[in-house]
C-alpha positions in Angstrom: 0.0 0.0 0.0 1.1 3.6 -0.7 2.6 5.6 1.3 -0.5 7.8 2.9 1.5 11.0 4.3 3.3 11.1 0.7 0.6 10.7 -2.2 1.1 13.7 -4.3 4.8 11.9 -5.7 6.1 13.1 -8.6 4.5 10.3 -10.7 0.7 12.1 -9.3 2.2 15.4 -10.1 2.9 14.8 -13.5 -0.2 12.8 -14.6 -1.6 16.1 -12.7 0.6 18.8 -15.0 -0.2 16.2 -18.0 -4.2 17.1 -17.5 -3.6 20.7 -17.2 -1.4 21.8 -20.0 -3.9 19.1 -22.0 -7.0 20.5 -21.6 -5.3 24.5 -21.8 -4.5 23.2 -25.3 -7.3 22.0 -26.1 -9.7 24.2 -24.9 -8.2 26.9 -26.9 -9.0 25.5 -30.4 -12.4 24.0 -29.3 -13.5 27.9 -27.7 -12.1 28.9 -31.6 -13.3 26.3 -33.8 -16.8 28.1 -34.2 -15.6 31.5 -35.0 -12.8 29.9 -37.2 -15.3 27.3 -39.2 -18.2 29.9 -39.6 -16.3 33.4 -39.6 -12.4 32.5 -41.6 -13.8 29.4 -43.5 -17.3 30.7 -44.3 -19.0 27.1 -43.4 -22.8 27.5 -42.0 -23.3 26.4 -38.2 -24.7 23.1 -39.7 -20.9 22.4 -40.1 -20.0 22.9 -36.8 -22.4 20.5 -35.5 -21.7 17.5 -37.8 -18.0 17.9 -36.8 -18.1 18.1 -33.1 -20.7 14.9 -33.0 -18.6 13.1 -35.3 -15.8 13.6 -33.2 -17.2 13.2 -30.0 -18.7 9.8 -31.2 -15.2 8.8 -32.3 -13.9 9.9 -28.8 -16.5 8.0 -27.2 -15.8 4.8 -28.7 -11.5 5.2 -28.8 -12.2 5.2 -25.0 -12.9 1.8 -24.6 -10.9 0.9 -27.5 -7.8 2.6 -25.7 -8.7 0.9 -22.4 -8.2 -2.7 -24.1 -4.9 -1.4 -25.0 -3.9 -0.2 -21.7 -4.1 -3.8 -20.2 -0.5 -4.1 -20.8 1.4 -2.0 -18.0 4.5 -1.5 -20.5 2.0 -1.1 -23.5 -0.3 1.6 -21.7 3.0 4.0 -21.4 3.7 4.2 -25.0 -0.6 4.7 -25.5 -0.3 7.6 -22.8 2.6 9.7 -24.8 1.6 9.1 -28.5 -2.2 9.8 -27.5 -0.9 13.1 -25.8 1.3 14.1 -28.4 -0.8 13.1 -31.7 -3.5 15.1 -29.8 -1.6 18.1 -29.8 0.0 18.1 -33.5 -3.6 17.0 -34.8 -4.7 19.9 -33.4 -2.5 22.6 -33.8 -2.8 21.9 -37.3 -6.9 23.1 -37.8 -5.0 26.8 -37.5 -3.5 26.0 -40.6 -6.7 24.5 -42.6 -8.4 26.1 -45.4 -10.9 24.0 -45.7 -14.4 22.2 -44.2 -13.0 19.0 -44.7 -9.5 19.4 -43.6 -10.7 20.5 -40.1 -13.0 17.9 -39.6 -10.5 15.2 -40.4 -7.8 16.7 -37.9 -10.8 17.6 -35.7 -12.0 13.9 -35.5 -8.1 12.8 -35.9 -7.3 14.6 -32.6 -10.5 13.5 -31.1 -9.5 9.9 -31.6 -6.5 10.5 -30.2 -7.4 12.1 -27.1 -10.0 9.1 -26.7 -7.3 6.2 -26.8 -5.1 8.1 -24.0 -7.3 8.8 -21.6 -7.8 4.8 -20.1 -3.7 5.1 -20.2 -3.3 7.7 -18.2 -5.8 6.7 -16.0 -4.2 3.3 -15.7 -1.2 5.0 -14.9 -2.1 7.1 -11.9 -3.3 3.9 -10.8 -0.2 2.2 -11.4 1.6 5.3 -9.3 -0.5 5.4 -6.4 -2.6 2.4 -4.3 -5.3 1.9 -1.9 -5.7 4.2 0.4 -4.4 7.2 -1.7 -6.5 6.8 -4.7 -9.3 9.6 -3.8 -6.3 12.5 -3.4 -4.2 11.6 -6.1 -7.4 11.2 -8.7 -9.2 14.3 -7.3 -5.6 16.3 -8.0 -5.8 15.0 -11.5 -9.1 16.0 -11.7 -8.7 19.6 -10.0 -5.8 19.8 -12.7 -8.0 19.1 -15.6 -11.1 21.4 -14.4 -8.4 24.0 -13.6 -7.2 23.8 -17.6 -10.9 24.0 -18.6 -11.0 27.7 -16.3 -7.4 29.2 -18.1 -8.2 27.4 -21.7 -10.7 30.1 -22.7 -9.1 33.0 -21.4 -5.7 32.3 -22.8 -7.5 31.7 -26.1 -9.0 35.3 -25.9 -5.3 36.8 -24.6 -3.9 34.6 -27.9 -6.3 35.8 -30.8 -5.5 39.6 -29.2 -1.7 38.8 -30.2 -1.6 36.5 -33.0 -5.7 36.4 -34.1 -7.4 33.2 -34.5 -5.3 30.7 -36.6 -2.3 31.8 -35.3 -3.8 31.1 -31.2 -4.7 27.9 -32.9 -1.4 26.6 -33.9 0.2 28.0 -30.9 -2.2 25.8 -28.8 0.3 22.2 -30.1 2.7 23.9 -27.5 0.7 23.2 -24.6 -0.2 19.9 -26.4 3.3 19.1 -26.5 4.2 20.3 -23.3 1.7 17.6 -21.8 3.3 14.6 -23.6 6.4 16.0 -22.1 4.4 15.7 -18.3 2.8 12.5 -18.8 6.8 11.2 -19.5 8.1 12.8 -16.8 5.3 10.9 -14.5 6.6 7.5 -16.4 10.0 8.1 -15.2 9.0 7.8 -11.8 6.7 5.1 -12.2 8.0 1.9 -11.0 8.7 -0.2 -14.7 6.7 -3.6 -14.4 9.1 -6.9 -14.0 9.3 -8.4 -17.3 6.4 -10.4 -18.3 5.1 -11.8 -21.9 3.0 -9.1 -23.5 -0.5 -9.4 -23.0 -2.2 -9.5 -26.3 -4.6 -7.0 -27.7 -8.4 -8.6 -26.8 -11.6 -7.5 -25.5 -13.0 -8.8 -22.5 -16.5 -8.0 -21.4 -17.4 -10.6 -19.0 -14.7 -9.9 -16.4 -15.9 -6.0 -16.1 -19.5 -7.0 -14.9 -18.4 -9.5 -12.2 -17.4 -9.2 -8.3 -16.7 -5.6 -7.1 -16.0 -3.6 -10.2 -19.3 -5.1 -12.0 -21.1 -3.4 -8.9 -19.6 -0.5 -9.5 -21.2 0.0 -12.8 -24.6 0.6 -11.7 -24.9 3.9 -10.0 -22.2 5.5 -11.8 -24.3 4.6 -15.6 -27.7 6.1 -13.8 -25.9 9.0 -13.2 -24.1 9.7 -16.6 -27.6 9.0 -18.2 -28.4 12.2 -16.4 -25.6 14.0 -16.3 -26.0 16.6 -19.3 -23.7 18.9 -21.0 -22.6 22.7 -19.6 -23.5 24.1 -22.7 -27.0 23.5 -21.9 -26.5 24.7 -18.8 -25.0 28.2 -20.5 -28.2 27.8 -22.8 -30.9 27.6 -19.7 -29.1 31.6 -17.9 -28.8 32.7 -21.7 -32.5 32.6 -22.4 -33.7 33.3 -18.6 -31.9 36.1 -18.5 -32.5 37.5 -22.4 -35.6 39.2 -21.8 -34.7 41.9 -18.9 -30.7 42.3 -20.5 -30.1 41.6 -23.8 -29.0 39.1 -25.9 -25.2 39.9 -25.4 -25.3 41.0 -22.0 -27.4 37.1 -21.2 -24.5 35.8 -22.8 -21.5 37.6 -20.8 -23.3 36.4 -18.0 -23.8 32.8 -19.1 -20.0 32.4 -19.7 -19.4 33.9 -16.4 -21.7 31.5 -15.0 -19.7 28.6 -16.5 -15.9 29.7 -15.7 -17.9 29.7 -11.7 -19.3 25.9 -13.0 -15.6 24.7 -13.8 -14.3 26.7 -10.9 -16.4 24.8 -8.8 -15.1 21.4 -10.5 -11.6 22.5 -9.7 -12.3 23.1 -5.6 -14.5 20.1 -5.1 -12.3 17.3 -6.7 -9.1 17.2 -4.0 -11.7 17.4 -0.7 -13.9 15.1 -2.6 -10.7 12.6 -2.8 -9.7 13.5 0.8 -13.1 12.2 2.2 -12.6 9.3 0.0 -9.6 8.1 1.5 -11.5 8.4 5.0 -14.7 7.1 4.3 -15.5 5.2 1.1 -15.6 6.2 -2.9 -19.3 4.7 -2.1 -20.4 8.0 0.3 -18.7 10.5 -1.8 -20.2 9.0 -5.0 -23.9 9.1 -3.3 -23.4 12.8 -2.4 -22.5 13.7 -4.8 -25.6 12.5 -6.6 -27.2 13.9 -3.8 -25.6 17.4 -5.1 -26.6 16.9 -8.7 -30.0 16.6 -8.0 -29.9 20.0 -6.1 -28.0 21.1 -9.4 -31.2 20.1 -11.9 -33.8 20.5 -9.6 -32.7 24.4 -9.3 -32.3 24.6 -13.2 -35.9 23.3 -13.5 -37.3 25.8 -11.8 -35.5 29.2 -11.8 -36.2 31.9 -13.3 -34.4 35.1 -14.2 -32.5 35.4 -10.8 -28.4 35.5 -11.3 -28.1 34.8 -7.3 -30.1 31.5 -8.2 -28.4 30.9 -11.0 -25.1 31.2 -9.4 -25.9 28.3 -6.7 -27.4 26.3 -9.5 -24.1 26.3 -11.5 -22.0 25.9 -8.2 -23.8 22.8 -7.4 -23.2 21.3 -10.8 -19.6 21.9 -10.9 -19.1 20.6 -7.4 -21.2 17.4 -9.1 -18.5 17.4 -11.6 -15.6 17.4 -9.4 -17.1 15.2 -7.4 -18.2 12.4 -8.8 -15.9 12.2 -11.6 -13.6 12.0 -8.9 -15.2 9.1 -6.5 -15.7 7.2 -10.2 -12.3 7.0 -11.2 -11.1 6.1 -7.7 -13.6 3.4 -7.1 -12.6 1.7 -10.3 -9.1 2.0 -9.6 -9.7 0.1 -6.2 -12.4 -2.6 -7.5 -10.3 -3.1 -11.2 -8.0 -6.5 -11.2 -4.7 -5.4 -12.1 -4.8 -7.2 -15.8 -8.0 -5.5 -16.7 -7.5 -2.0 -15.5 -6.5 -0.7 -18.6 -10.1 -2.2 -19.8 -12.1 -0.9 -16.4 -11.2 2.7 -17.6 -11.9 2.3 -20.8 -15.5 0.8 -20.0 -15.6 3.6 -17.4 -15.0 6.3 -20.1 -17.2 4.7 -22.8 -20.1 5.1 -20.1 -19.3 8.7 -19.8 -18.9 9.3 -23.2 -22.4 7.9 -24.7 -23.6 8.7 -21.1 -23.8 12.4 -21.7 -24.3 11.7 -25.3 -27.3 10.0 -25.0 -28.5 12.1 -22.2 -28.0 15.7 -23.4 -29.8 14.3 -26.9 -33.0 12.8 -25.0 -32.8 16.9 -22.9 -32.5 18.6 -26.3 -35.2 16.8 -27.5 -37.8 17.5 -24.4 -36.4 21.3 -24.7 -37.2 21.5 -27.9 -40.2 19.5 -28.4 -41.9 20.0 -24.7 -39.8 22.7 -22.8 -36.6 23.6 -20.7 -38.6 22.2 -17.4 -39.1 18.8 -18.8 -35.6 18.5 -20.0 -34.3 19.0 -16.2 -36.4 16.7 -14.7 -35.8 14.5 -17.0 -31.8 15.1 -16.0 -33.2 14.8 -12.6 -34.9 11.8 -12.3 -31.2 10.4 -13.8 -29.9 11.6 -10.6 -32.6 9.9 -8.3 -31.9 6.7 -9.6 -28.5 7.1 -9.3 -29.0 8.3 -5.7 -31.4 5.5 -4.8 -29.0 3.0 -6.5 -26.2 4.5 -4.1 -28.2 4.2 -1.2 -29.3 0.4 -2.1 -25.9 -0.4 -2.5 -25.3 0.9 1.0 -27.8 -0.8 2.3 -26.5 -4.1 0.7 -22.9 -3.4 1.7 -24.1 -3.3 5.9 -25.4 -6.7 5.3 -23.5 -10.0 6.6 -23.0 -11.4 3.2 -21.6 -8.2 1.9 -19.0 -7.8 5.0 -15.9 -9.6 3.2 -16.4 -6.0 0.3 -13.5 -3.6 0.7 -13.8 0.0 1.6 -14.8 1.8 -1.3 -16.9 -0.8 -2.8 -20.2 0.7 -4.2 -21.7 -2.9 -3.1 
């Protein structure tokens, strides 16, 4: 078991910088890519949409695709750095595009990409941590990523001042780069497996859904199938607040509004991980359900009031932050070691067409009912997961269940 008193090593801190300069570089091209598609490129909005789900799809599946890959402790290092680094040239390179289909190649290309590393890296804070230490050193990574997601956009806006749009583009590969420069500095002080024979590449279901990591999967897919996207979060303040302010004053706020939703992220993954440690990944996770129902429940019903609006987008962040948290912990203690790689990957695949599938069922109740019924809809998803939580619990203080480790969801 890890050392508790000395968790943030420099493996933790450089997964940690890996997820920081990542998302600063990526944010900046995704906060571009509309005004550079629609505004340098001429393409209609239409374009914009078709690229993003494309590569969001594409993400979505490279996650669990990456996973498989990751099995292999020596394998998932060399999936870690080439995902981080073809993420960044990819990239970088949309600032040099002059046309539709060039970005959406390197737009989907970089996607992919990003998808396969993510299981490896997640492996590999694993692999540089252990029980006991998990909650801190995945709530750093996490308070790293979220704090990328707060700088991203504002670095983007200090770039374009500088070098205008294509040039902030390029210049975002730096960061990119930088990151695959992190994630090998964390391999250098990751203890190198004793040679073994090289797993081969296969896919194995059957072993994710049994004992403690198959138990694991229950709560954690209620809540993704709830868990919808910020931007219709920004969309809900933008129209609330419209009517009494202006279009382009709603929106100022909105984006406000958002940089205090990933703030929030930011602050509520490290104490989320702390009371892991203590307690169980099982408590935080059901709070933090708890939390997102708040979150939807508020959305549902506000109206035009900013000081409503605030708390609404607090609570969501600190649902972020904290579940995302308590999910990658608990997998990271329930996983077997030769399916870890796999475990994330699952993990990330349920995220992926989690949020999909649940901010395409909202957009369809927005659109087709109204903004109430896509909320409760979001907040019935976070009911189950709650109730799933607490049945867990309830099943975990039985006799039959007393053998379950701490942080089981069972």
């Amino acid at each position: 078991m890890a050392d508790q008193n000395r968790w943030l090593t420099p493996g933790v801190k450089g997964i940690g910088g890996a997820s920081l300069l990542a998302d600063l570089g990526h944010e900046i091209p995704t906060s571009l890519l509309p005004a550079f598609l629609t505004s340098t490129l001429g393409a209609p909005a239409a374009a914009l949409g078709l690229i993003e789900g494309v590569a969001d799809g594409v993400a979505g599946a490279a996650r669990f695709g990456g996973g498989v890959l990751a099995d292999d402790p020596e394998r998932r290092r060399s999936v870690a750095v080439g995902g981080y680094t073809a993420t960044a040239v990819l990239s970088s390179l949309i600032g040099l595009a002059t046309t539709v289909w060039q970005v959406a190649v390197l737009r989907v290309g970089a996607w992919l990409a990003r998808g396969i590393r993510v299981p490896a890296r997640n492996a590999l804070l694993a692999d540089v941590t252990g029980p006991g230490t998990y909650g801190r050193a995945y709530g750093f990574e996490r308070m790293m990523d979220n704090l990328g997601a707060v700088g991203g956009p504002l670095l983007a806006l200090a770039l374009v001042a500088a070098i205008g749009v294509r040039g902030a583009i390029v210049v975002s590969g730096v960061f990119g780069l930088m990151a695959a420069g992190s994630i090998v500095y964390a391999i250098r002080h990751i203890e190198r497996p004793a040679p073994t024979e090289r797993q081969p590449i296969r896919v194995r279901i059957r072993p994710l859904l049994r004992g403690d990591l198959g138990r694991v999967w229950a709560p954690i897919g209620a809540f993704e199938a709830g868990n919808l996207a910020t931007t219709l979060l920004i969309l809900r303040a933008t129209e609330l607040l419209t009517p009494g302010r202006g279009l382009d004053s709603a929106t100022q706020v909105a984006l406000v509004l958002y940089a205090v939703h990933n703030l929030a992220a930011t602050l509520g993954a490290v104490p989320a991980g702390k009371a892991a440690d203590r307690w169980s990944f099982r408590i935080v996770l059901t709070g933090g359900f708890a939390v997102g129902l708040v979150a939807y429940l508020l959305f549902a019903v506000v109206g035009p009031n900013v000081a409503v609006l605030v708390g609404a987008f607090v609570a969501a962040g600190v649902t972020i932050g904290v579940v995302e948290t308590a999910e990658h912990g608990a997998v990271a203690e329930a996983a077997p070691e030769d399916i870890r790689g796999s475990a994330f990957g699952f993990l990330a695949a349920i995220q992926s067409f989690g949020n999909l599938a649940a901010s395409g069922v909202a957009g369809l109740l927005w659109t087709l009912v109204s903004p109430l019924a896509a909320f409760v809809f979001a907040a019935a998803g976070m009911m189950i997961a709650l109730l799933t939580g607490l049945g867990s619990r309830s099943r975990s203080a039985s006799p039959e269940s007393s053998r379950h480790q701490p942080g089981d969801l069972s």
